[in-house]
N, C-alpha and C positions, 0 to 999 in steps of 0.2 A: 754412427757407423762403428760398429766394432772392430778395435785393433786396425782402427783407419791411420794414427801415427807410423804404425809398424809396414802398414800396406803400401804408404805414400809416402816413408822415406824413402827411396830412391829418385822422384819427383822431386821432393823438399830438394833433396843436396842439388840439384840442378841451380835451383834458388841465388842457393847461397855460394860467398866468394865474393859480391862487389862485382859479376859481370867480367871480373877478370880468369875465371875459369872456364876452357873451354868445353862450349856446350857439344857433350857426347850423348847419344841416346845409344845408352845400352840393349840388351835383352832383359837386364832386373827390370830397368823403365819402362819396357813396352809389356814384361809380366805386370807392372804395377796398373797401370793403364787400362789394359783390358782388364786385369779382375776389378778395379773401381769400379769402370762401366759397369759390368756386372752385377756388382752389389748394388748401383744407384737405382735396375731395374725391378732389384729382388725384394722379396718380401721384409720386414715392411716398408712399402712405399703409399704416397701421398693417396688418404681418402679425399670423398665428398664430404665436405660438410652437411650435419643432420643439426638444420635448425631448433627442430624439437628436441633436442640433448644440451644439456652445460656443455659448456667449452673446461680446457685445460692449457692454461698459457705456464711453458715454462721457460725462465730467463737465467741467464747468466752471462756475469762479466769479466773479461781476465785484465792482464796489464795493458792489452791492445786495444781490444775488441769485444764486440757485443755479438751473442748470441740469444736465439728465442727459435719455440715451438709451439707452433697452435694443435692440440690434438683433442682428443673426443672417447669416452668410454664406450664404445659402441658392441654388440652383442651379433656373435657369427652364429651361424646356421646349426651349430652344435650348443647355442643358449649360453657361451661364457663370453664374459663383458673381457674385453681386451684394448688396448689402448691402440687408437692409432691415427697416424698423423696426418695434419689437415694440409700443416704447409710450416716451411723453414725458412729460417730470416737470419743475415749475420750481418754488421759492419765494421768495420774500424773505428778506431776513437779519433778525436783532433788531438792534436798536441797541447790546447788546454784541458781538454778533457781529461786524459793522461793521470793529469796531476791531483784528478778528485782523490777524497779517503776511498778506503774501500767500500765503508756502507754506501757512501756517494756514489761510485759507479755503480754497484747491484740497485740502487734507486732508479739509477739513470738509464739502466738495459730495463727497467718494469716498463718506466714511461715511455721509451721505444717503444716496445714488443707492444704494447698497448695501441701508439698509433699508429705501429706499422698494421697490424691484425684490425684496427679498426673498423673495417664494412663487415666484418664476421662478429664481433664482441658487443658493438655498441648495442645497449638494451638488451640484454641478456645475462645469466649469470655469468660467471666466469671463475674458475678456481685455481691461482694467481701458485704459482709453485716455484721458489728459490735455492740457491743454495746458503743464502745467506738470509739472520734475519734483517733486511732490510726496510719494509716498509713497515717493521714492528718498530723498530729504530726510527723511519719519519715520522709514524704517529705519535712516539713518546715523546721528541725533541722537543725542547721548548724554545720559544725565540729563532724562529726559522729565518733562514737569510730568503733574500727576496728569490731568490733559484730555489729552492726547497719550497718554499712558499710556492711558487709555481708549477711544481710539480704536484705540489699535494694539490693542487687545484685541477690537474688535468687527470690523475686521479681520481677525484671526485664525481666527476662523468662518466664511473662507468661503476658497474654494481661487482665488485673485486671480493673472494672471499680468498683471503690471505692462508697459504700453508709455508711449510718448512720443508725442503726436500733435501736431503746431505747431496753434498759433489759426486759420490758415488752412483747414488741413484737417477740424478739430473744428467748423464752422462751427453744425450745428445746437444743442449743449449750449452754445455759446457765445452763440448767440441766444436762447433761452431763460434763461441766467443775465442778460441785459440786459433782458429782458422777462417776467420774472418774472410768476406770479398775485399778485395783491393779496394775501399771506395770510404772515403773519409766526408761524410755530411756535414751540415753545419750543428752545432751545437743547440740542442736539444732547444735549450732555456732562450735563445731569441725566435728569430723568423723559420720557422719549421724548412727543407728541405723540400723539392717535390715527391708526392707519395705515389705509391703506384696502387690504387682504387678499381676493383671491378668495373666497369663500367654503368653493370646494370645496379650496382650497391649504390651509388657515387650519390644519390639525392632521394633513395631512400628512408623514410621515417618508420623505424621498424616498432613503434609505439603506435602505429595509425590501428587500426580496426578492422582495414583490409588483409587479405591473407599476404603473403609475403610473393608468392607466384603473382598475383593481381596487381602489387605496387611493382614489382619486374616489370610486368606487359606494361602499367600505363608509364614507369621511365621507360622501355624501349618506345612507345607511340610518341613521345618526346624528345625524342632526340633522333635529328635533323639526318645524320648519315643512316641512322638503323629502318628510319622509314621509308627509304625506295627497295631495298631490300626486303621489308617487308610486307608491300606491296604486291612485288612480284612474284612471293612466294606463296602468299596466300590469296592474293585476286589474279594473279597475274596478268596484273597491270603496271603498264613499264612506264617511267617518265615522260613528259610533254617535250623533253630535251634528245633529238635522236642522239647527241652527242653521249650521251648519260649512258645510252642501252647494253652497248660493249661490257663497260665497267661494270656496270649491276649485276648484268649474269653472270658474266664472271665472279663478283664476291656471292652470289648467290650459292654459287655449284662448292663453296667454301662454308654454307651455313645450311642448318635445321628448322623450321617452326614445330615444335613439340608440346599441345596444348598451347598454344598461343604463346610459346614464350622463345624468342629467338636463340639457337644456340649454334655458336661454332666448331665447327668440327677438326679435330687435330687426331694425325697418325698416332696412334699407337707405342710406345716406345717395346710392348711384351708381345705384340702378335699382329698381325693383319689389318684386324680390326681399329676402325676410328673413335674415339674418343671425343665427348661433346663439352663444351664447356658455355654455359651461360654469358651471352653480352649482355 
């Protein structure tokens, strides 16, 4: 977001002080506030992902926090290829993390950004964008500790073509690893974290021979909650459970069958209209 420092310092200073400053909410604040909203709905805001296009993951680390973007060259109605973005990911560091070198955290926001985007990247190309060279620095290191070691292993899973993007250019994963969510995970290098997985992605094998809409339908005929619902929608046939009936039309009049493939419908944040999103 540009000149998002400048727009949400008046928010920041509320922040800061230790709690012992009392909280005013000016008219700068409530200017700041509505124009964020604002920008969050305005162009550009979050595509679909177009499976038949490379992906663009770009990552960045600061002294805190980790930032990442998943984005896509995709080409408008006027035939110029434009970048635009899939979806955005920040976190805080731990207080071990903290104390990586700096190659070590730009390492360490790749292998994020990697498992957080993971139902979107895996089996696909990917074209890996830093502000640092970092994973030029993993591949040359020799005698890797067992954490780099691990990383270049998780790595290895996914078909990565490595660039160099200066701070300048990288601006949005770079404002995101500065303005991180409040949310400190565990450390990469043991027991992963819980991820948050599409649901119709989650046991997808995007290497199968099926079309990727056909491996969607047969994980939604799979999985136990999506099939009264889709039942009803397209036999309209309701459970053997009267108990069940209430609830199902209910989540029903909340979803879509579009081609055979369930999708959830959510308001609009620009207009009227509903917005679908694949379970």
């Amino acid at each position: 977001m540009k000149n998002y420092s400048t727009i949400a310092e008046p928010l920041q200073e509320l922040t800061r002080g230790n709690g012992l400053k009392p909280f005013v909410w000016t008219v700068a604040c409530q200017k700041s506030f509505d124009e964020l909203k604002n920008l969050l709905i305005s162009a550009p805001i979050v595509s679909y992902p177009r499976f038949d296009l490379p992906f663009i993951l770009q990552s960045d680390a600061s002294d805190y926090g980790l930032g990442a973007v998943l984005a896509q060259q995709i080409k408008g109605e006027d035939g110029i290829e434009r970048e635009h973005v899939i979806g955005y990911a920040s976190r805080t560091l731990s207080d071990v993390e903290r104390r990586y070198s700096i190659p070590e955290r730009e390492c360490l926001a790749v292998v994020w950004a990697c498992t957080h985007f993971r139902a979107y990247i895996e089996g696909v190309k990917v074209k890996v964008l830093t502000d640092h060279k970092a994973l030029k620095w993993l591949q040359n290191t020799k005698d890797l500790s067992s954490r780099l070691a691990r990383w270049a292993m998780r790595l290895a899973a996914y078909d990565l073509d490595i660039g160099h993007r200066p701070g300048v250019q990288n601006a949005n994963a770079d404002a995101l690893s500065r303005y991180p969510l409040d949310e400190t995970k565990q450390e990469i290098g043991g027991q992963p974290a819980e991820e948050i997985i599409p649901i119709s992605l989650f046991n997808i094998n995007l290497s199968s021979s099926l079309s990727l809409l056909q491996e969607i339908k047969n994980a939604q005929w799979e999985d136990k909650d999506l099939i009264p619902i889709l039942n009803f929608l397209q036999n309209q046939s309701l459970s053997p459970n009267p108990g069940l009936h209430k609830k199902i039309t209910a989540l029903a009049q909340k979803h879509r069958v579009i081609d055979g493939v369930l999708y959830r419908i959510y308001p609009s944040p620009i207009n009227t209209h509903s917005n679908i999103q694949t379970r």
